[in-house]
C-alpha positions in Angstrom: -2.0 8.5 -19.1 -5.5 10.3 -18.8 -7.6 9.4 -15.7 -11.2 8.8 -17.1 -15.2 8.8 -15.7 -14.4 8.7 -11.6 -11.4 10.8 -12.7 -9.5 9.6 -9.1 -6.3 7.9 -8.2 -4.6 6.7 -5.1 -1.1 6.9 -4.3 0.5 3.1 -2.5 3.7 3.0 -1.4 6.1 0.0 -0.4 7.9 0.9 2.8 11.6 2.0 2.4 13.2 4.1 5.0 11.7 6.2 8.0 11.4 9.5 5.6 10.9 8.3 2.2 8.6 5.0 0.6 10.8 2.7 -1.2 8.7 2.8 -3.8 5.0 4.6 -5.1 2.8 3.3 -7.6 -0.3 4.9 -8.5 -3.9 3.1 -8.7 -6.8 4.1 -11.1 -9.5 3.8 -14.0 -8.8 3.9 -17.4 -10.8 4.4 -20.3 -12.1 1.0 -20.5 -13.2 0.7 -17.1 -10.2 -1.4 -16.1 -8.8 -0.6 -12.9 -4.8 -0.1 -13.6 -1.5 0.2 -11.6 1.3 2.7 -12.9 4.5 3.0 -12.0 5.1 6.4 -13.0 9.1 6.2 -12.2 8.6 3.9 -15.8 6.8 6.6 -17.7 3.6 5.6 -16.3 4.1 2.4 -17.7 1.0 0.1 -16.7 1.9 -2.9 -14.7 -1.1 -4.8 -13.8 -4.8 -3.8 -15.0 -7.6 -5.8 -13.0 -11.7 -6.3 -14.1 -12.3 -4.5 -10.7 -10.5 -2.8 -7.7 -10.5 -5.6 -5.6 -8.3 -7.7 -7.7 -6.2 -4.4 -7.9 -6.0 -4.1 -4.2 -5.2 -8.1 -3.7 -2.4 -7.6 -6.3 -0.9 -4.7 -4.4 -0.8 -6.5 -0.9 0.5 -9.6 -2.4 4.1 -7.6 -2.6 2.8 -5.7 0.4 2.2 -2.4 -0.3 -0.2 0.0 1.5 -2.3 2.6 0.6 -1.5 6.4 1.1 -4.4 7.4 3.1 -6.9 9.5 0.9 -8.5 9.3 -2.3 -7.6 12.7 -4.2 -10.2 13.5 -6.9 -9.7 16.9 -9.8 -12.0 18.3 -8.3 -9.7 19.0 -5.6 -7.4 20.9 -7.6 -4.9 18.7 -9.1 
């Protein structure tokens, strides 16, 4: 999937062990404007897409997963 406009993502994590999350998904825009959560362990299969990121957000801390800390943006060098 092709990250669009902002051209960012953010990384949440459910908690698993003290070393590694239990699980990562991976939050950001698509093409539409949609905000939209991957779960790239499913071929970056899209599991929930929200009109804006708060509904995104709400929909993560419903099954209580937190955010990595950081927004990481291409221009970084990803």
């Amino acid at each position: 999937m092709a990250i669009y406009d902002d051209k960012w993502f953010e990384v949440w994590f459910e908690e698993g062990s003290d070393v590694i999350p239990l699980y990562l998904l991976i939050v950001t825009q698509n093409e539409k404007g949609k905000i939209v959560i991957i779960d790239p362990l499913l071929k970056n299969k899209i599991l929930f897409e929200a009109d804006n990121y708060e509904d995104a957000v709400h929909w993560l801390s419903e099954d209580q997963f937190d955010i990595v800390e950081g927004r990481i943006f291409s221009d970084d060098g990803w």
